[in-house]
C-alpha positions as CSV (number, residue, x, y, z in Angstrom):
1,X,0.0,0.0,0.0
2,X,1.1,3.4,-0.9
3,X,2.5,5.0,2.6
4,X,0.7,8.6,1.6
5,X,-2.5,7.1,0.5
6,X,-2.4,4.6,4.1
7,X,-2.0,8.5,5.6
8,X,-5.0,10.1,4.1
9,X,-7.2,6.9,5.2
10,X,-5.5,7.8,8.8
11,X,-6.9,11.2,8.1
12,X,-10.4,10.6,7.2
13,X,-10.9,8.4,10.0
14,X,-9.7,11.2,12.4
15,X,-12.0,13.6,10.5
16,X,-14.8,10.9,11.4
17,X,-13.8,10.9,14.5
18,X,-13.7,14.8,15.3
19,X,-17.2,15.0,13.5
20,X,-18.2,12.2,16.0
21,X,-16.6,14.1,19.9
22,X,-16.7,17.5,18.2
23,X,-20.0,17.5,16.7
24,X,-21.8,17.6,19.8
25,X,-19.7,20.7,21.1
26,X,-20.6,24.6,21.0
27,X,-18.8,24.9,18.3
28,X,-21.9,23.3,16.8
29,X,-24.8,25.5,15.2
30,X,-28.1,24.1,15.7
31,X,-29.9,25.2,12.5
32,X,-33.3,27.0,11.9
33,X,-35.9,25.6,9.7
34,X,-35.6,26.1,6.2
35,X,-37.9,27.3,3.3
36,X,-39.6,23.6,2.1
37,X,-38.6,24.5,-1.3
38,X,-35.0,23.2,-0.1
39,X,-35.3,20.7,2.3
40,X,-32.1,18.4,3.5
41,X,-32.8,15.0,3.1
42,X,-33.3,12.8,5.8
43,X,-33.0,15.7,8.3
44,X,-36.0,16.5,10.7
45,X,-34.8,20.1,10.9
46,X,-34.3,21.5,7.5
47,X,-30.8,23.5,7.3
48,X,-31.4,27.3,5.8
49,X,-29.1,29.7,5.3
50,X,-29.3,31.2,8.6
51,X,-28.1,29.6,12.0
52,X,-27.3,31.1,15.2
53,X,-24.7,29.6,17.9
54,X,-25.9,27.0,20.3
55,X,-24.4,28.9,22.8
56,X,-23.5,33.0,22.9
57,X,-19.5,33.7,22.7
58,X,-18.2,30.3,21.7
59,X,-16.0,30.0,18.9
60,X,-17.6,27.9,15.8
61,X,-14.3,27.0,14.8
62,X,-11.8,24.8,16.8
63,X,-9.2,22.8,16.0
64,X,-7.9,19.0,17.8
65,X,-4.4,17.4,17.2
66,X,-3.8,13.8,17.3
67,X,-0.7,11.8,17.1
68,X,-0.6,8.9,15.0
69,X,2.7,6.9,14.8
70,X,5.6,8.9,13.2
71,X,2.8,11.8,12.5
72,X,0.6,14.2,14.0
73,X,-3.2,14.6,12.6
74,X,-4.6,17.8,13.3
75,X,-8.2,19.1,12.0
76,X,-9.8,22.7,12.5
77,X,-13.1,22.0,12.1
78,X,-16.9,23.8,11.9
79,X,-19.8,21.4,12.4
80,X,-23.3,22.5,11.9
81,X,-25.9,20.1,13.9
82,X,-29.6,20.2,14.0
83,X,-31.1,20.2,18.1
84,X,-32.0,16.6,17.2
85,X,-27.8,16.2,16.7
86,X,-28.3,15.2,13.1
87,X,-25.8,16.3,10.8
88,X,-26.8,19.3,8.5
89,X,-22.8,20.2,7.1
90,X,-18.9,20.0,8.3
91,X,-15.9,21.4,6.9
92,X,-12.3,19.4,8.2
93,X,-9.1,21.0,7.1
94,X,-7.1,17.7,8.3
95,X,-3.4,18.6,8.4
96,X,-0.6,15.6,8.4
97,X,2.9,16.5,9.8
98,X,5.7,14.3,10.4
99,X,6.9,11.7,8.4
100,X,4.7,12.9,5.9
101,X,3.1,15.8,4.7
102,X,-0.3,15.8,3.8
103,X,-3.2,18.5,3.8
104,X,-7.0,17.2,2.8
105,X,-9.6,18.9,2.7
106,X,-13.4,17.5,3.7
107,X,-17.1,18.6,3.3
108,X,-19.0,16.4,5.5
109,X,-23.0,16.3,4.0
110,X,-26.6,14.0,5.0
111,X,-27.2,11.1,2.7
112,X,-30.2,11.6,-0.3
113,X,-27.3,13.3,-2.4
114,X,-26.9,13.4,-6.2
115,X,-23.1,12.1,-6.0
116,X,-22.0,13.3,-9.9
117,X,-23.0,16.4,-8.6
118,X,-20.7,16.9,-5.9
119,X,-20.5,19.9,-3.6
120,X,-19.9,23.3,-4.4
121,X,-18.0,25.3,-1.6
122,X,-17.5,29.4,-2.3
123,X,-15.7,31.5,-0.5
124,X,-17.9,35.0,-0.1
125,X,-18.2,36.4,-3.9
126,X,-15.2,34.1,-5.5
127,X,-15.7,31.5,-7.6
128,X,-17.3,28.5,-6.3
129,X,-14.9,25.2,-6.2
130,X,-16.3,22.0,-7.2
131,X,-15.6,18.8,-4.9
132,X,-16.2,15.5,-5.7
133,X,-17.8,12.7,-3.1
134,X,-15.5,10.2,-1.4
135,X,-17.3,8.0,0.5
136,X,-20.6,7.6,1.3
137,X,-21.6,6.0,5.3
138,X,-25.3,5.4,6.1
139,X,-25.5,8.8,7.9
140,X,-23.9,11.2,5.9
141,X,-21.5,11.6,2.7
142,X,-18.0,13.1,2.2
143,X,-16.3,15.1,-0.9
144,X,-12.6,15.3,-0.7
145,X,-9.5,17.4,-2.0
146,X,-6.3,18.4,-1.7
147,X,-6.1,21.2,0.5
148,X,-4.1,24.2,-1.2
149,X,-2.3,27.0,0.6
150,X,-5.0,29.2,-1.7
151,X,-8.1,27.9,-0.5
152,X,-6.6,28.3,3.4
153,X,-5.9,32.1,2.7
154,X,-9.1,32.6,1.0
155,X,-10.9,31.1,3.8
156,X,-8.7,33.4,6.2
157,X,-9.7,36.6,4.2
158,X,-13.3,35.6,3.3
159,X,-16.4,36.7,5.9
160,X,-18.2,33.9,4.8
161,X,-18.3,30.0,3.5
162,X,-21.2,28.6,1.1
163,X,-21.6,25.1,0.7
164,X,-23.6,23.6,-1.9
165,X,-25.1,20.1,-2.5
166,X,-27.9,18.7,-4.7
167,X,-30.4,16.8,-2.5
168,X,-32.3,13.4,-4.1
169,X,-35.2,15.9,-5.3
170,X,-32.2,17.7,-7.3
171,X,-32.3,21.1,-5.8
172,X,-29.9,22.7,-4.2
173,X,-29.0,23.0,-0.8
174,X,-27.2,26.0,0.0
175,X,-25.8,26.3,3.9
176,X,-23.9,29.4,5.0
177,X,-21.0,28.6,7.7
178,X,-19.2,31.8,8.9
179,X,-15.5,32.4,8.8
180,X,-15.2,34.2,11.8
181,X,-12.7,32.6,14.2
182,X,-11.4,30.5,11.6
183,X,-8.1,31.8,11.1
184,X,-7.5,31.8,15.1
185,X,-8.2,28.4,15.3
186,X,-6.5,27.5,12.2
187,X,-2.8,29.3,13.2
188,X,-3.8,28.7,16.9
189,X,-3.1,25.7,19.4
190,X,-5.7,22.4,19.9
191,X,-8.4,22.4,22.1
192,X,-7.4,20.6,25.5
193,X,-9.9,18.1,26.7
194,X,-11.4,20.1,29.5
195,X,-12.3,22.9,27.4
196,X,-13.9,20.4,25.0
197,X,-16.0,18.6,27.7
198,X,-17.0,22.2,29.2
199,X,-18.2,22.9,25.4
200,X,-19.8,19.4,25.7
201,X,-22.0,20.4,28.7
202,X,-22.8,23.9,27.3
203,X,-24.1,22.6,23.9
204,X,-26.2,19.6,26.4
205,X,-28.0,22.6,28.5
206,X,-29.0,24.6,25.1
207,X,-30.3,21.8,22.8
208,X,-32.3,20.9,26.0
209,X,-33.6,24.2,26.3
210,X,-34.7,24.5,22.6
211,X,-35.9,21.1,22.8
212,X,-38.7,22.4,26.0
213,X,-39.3,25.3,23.7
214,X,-40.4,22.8,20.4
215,X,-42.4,21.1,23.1
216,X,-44.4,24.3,24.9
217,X,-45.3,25.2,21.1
218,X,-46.6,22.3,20.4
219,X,-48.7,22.4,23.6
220,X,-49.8,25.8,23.0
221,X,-50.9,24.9,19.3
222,X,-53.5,21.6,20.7
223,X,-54.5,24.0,23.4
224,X,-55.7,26.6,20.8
225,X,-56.9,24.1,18.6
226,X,-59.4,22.5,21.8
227,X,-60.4,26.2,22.0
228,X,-60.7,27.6,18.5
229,X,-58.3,30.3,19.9
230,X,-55.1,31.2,18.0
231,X,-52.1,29.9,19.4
232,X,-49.9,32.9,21.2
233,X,-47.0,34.2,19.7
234,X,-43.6,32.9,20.8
Protein backbone atom coordinates (compact mmCIF):
# COMPACT_ATOMS: atom_id res chain seq x y z
CA UNK A 1 0.00 0.00 0.00
CA UNK A 2 1.10 3.39 -0.94
CA UNK A 3 2.51 5.02 2.59
CA UNK A 4 0.73 8.64 1.64
CA UNK A 5 -2.47 7.09 0.46
CA UNK A 6 -2.37 4.63 4.12
CA UNK A 7 -1.97 8.53 5.59
CA UNK A 8 -5.04 10.15 4.14
CA UNK A 9 -7.15 6.85 5.16
CA UNK A 10 -5.55 7.75 8.84
CA UNK A 11 -6.88 11.20 8.13
CA UNK A 12 -10.43 10.57 7.24
CA UNK A 13 -10.85 8.43 9.98
CA UNK A 14 -9.71 11.18 12.40
CA UNK A 15 -11.96 13.58 10.51
CA UNK A 16 -14.85 10.91 11.40
CA UNK A 17 -13.77 10.95 14.52
CA UNK A 18 -13.71 14.76 15.29
CA UNK A 19 -17.21 14.95 13.55
CA UNK A 20 -18.19 12.21 16.01
CA UNK A 21 -16.61 14.07 19.91
CA UNK A 22 -16.71 17.52 18.18
CA UNK A 23 -19.98 17.48 16.70
CA UNK A 24 -21.82 17.64 19.84
CA UNK A 25 -19.69 20.73 21.12
CA UNK A 26 -20.57 24.64 20.99
CA UNK A 27 -18.79 24.93 18.32
CA UNK A 28 -21.89 23.35 16.80
CA UNK A 29 -24.77 25.47 15.20
CA UNK A 30 -28.07 24.14 15.72
CA UNK A 31 -29.93 25.21 12.46
CA UNK A 32 -33.25 26.96 11.94
CA UNK A 33 -35.91 25.60 9.68
CA UNK A 34 -35.63 26.07 6.17
CA UNK A 35 -37.91 27.34 3.31
CA UNK A 36 -39.57 23.64 2.13
CA UNK A 37 -38.55 24.53 -1.27
CA UNK A 38 -34.96 23.20 -0.13
CA UNK A 39 -35.29 20.66 2.31
CA UNK A 40 -32.08 18.35 3.47
CA UNK A 41 -32.76 14.96 3.05
CA UNK A 42 -33.33 12.77 5.83
CA UNK A 43 -32.98 15.72 8.32
CA UNK A 44 -35.99 16.48 10.66
CA UNK A 45 -34.80 20.08 10.89
CA UNK A 46 -34.28 21.53 7.54
CA UNK A 47 -30.82 23.53 7.30
CA UNK A 48 -31.35 27.33 5.78
CA UNK A 49 -29.09 29.68 5.35
CA UNK A 50 -29.29 31.17 8.63
CA UNK A 51 -28.07 29.58 11.96
CA UNK A 52 -27.31 31.09 15.20
CA UNK A 53 -24.66 29.63 17.93
CA UNK A 54 -25.95 27.04 20.26
CA UNK A 55 -24.39 28.94 22.82
CA UNK A 56 -23.46 33.00 22.90
CA UNK A 57 -19.52 33.67 22.72
CA UNK A 58 -18.18 30.28 21.72
CA UNK A 59 -16.05 30.00 18.87
CA UNK A 60 -17.61 27.92 15.83
CA UNK A 61 -14.31 26.98 14.80
CA UNK A 62 -11.83 24.85 16.83
CA UNK A 63 -9.21 22.80 16.05
CA UNK A 64 -7.89 19.01 17.84
CA UNK A 65 -4.43 17.39 17.24
CA UNK A 66 -3.79 13.77 17.32
CA UNK A 67 -0.75 11.83 17.14
CA UNK A 68 -0.55 8.92 14.99
CA UNK A 69 2.67 6.85 14.84
CA UNK A 70 5.64 8.93 13.17
CA UNK A 71 2.77 11.82 12.47
CA UNK A 72 0.60 14.21 14.00
CA UNK A 73 -3.16 14.62 12.58
CA UNK A 74 -4.59 17.76 13.31
CA UNK A 75 -8.20 19.07 12.03
CA UNK A 76 -9.80 22.67 12.45
CA UNK A 77 -13.05 22.03 12.06
CA UNK A 78 -16.90 23.78 11.90
CA UNK A 79 -19.77 21.36 12.38
CA UNK A 80 -23.28 22.49 11.90
CA UNK A 81 -25.90 20.14 13.89
CA UNK A 82 -29.64 20.18 13.96
CA UNK A 83 -31.13 20.18 18.10
CA UNK A 84 -32.02 16.64 17.21
CA UNK A 85 -27.77 16.19 16.72
CA UNK A 86 -28.33 15.23 13.14
CA UNK A 87 -25.78 16.26 10.84
CA UNK A 88 -26.85 19.32 8.52
CA UNK A 89 -22.85 20.15 7.11
CA UNK A 90 -18.95 19.98 8.29
CA UNK A 91 -15.88 21.45 6.89
CA UNK A 92 -12.35 19.43 8.23
CA UNK A 93 -9.05 21.02 7.14
CA UNK A 94 -7.11 17.74 8.27
CA UNK A 95 -3.41 18.62 8.43
CA UNK A 96 -0.63 15.57 8.38
CA UNK A 97 2.88 16.53 9.77
CA UNK A 98 5.66 14.29 10.44
CA UNK A 99 6.93 11.72 8.37
CA UNK A 100 4.66 12.86 5.92
CA UNK A 101 3.07 15.82 4.70
CA UNK A 102 -0.29 15.75 3.78
CA UNK A 103 -3.20 18.46 3.78
CA UNK A 104 -7.00 17.19 2.79
CA UNK A 105 -9.58 18.95 2.73
CA UNK A 106 -13.44 17.55 3.72
CA UNK A 107 -17.06 18.60 3.33
CA UNK A 108 -19.05 16.36 5.46
CA UNK A 109 -23.00 16.32 4.02
CA UNK A 110 -26.57 13.98 4.96
CA UNK A 111 -27.24 11.08 2.69
CA UNK A 112 -30.18 11.63 -0.28
CA UNK A 113 -27.32 13.27 -2.39
CA UNK A 114 -26.93 13.38 -6.16
CA UNK A 115 -23.07 12.09 -6.02
CA UNK A 116 -21.98 13.27 -9.90
CA UNK A 117 -23.01 16.43 -8.61
CA UNK A 118 -20.66 16.85 -5.89
CA UNK A 119 -20.52 19.88 -3.64
CA UNK A 120 -19.88 23.31 -4.35
CA UNK A 121 -17.99 25.33 -1.64
CA UNK A 122 -17.51 29.40 -2.29
CA UNK A 123 -15.73 31.50 -0.47
CA UNK A 124 -17.85 35.02 -0.06
CA UNK A 125 -18.23 36.38 -3.94
CA UNK A 126 -15.19 34.15 -5.47
CA UNK A 127 -15.72 31.54 -7.58
CA UNK A 128 -17.32 28.51 -6.33
CA UNK A 129 -14.92 25.24 -6.24
CA UNK A 130 -16.26 21.97 -7.22
CA UNK A 131 -15.56 18.79 -4.86
CA UNK A 132 -16.21 15.47 -5.67
CA UNK A 133 -17.78 12.65 -3.07
CA UNK A 134 -15.49 10.25 -1.42
CA UNK A 135 -17.26 7.98 0.54
CA UNK A 136 -20.63 7.60 1.31
CA UNK A 137 -21.59 6.02 5.29
CA UNK A 138 -25.25 5.39 6.07
CA UNK A 139 -25.54 8.77 7.87
CA UNK A 140 -23.90 11.16 5.87
CA UNK A 141 -21.46 11.62 2.70
CA UNK A 142 -17.98 13.10 2.16
CA UNK A 143 -16.29 15.10 -0.86
CA UNK A 144 -12.63 15.29 -0.69
CA UNK A 145 -9.54 17.42 -2.05
CA UNK A 146 -6.25 18.40 -1.74
CA UNK A 147 -6.13 21.23 0.54
CA UNK A 148 -4.09 24.17 -1.17
CA UNK A 149 -2.29 26.95 0.58
CA UNK A 150 -5.04 29.21 -1.73
CA UNK A 151 -8.05 27.93 -0.52
CA UNK A 152 -6.63 28.28 3.44
CA UNK A 153 -5.88 32.10 2.72
CA UNK A 154 -9.09 32.59 0.95
CA UNK A 155 -10.92 31.10 3.82
CA UNK A 156 -8.69 33.37 6.18
CA UNK A 157 -9.73 36.58 4.24
CA UNK A 158 -13.35 35.63 3.34
CA UNK A 159 -16.41 36.67 5.89
CA UNK A 160 -18.19 33.89 4.81
CA UNK A 161 -18.35 29.97 3.46
CA UNK A 162 -21.21 28.61 1.08
CA UNK A 163 -21.58 25.08 0.72
CA UNK A 164 -23.60 23.56 -1.93
CA UNK A 165 -25.08 20.13 -2.48
CA UNK A 166 -27.92 18.74 -4.71
CA UNK A 167 -30.36 16.75 -2.52
CA UNK A 168 -32.35 13.41 -4.11
CA UNK A 169 -35.19 15.94 -5.29
CA UNK A 170 -32.16 17.72 -7.32
CA UNK A 171 -32.32 21.07 -5.79
CA UNK A 172 -29.91 22.65 -4.19
CA UNK A 173 -29.03 22.99 -0.78
CA UNK A 174 -27.17 25.98 0.05
CA UNK A 175 -25.83 26.29 3.86
CA UNK A 176 -23.92 29.37 4.96
CA UNK A 177 -21.04 28.60 7.68
CA UNK A 178 -19.19 31.76 8.88
CA UNK A 179 -15.53 32.43 8.83
CA UNK A 180 -15.23 34.23 11.82
CA UNK A 181 -12.66 32.59 14.17
CA UNK A 182 -11.44 30.52 11.62
CA UNK A 183 -8.11 31.77 11.06
CA UNK A 184 -7.49 31.79 15.09
CA UNK A 185 -8.21 28.35 15.25
CA UNK A 186 -6.45 27.54 12.19
CA UNK A 187 -2.83 29.29 13.20
CA UNK A 188 -3.78 28.68 16.93
CA UNK A 189 -3.12 25.68 19.35
CA UNK A 190 -5.66 22.45 19.94
CA UNK A 191 -8.43 22.44 22.12
CA UNK A 192 -7.45 20.65 25.52
CA UNK A 193 -9.94 18.12 26.69
CA UNK A 194 -11.45 20.08 29.54
CA UNK A 195 -12.31 22.94 27.37
CA UNK A 196 -13.86 20.37 25.03
CA UNK A 197 -15.98 18.63 27.67
CA UNK A 198 -16.98 22.23 29.20
CA UNK A 199 -18.17 22.85 25.41
CA UNK A 200 -19.83 19.36 25.66
CA UNK A 201 -21.99 20.36 28.69
CA UNK A 202 -22.84 23.88 27.34
CA UNK A 203 -24.11 22.58 23.94
CA UNK A 204 -26.22 19.64 26.39
CA UNK A 205 -28.02 22.58 28.53
CA UNK A 206 -28.95 24.57 25.06
CA UNK A 207 -30.28 21.78 22.80
CA UNK A 208 -32.32 20.89 25.98
CA UNK A 209 -33.58 24.24 26.31
CA UNK A 210 -34.67 24.48 22.61
CA UNK A 211 -35.93 21.08 22.85
CA UNK A 212 -38.67 22.45 25.96
CA UNK A 213 -39.34 25.28 23.68
CA UNK A 214 -40.35 22.79 20.44
CA UNK A 215 -42.37 21.07 23.07
CA UNK A 216 -44.37 24.34 24.87
CA UNK A 217 -45.27 25.18 21.14
CA UNK A 218 -46.64 22.34 20.41
CA UNK A 219 -48.73 22.41 23.56
CA UNK A 220 -49.82 25.77 22.96
CA UNK A 221 -50.94 24.91 19.35
CA UNK A 222 -53.48 21.58 20.68
CA UNK A 223 -54.47 24.01 23.38
CA UNK A 224 -55.68 26.63 20.80
CA UNK A 225 -56.87 24.08 18.59
CA UNK A 226 -59.38 22.52 21.77
CA UNK A 227 -60.37 26.16 21.98
CA UNK A 228 -60.68 27.65 18.54
CA UNK A 229 -58.27 30.26 19.87
CA UNK A 230 -55.14 31.16 17.99
CA UNK A 231 -52.11 29.90 19.35
CA UNK A 232 -49.87 32.92 21.17
CA UNK A 233 -47.03 34.21 19.65
CA UNK A 234 -43.55 32.91 20.76
Amino acid sequence: MNHSLHVTRKALRSGMAGLAVLGALTGSVVAQEAPAKAPAAKAPAKAGAAAQPAVAGQPSWFKVCTPQGDNTICNTQYTMIADTRQLITAINLIDVKGKVNQKVLQVVVPTGRVIPAGIQMQVDQNAPAAIGYSVCFPDRCIAEAQLTDAIINSMKKGNGLTVTSINFQRQANPIKITLSGFTGAFDGPPAAQPELAQRQEELDKALQKQAETRRKKFEDAQAAAKTGEAAPAQ
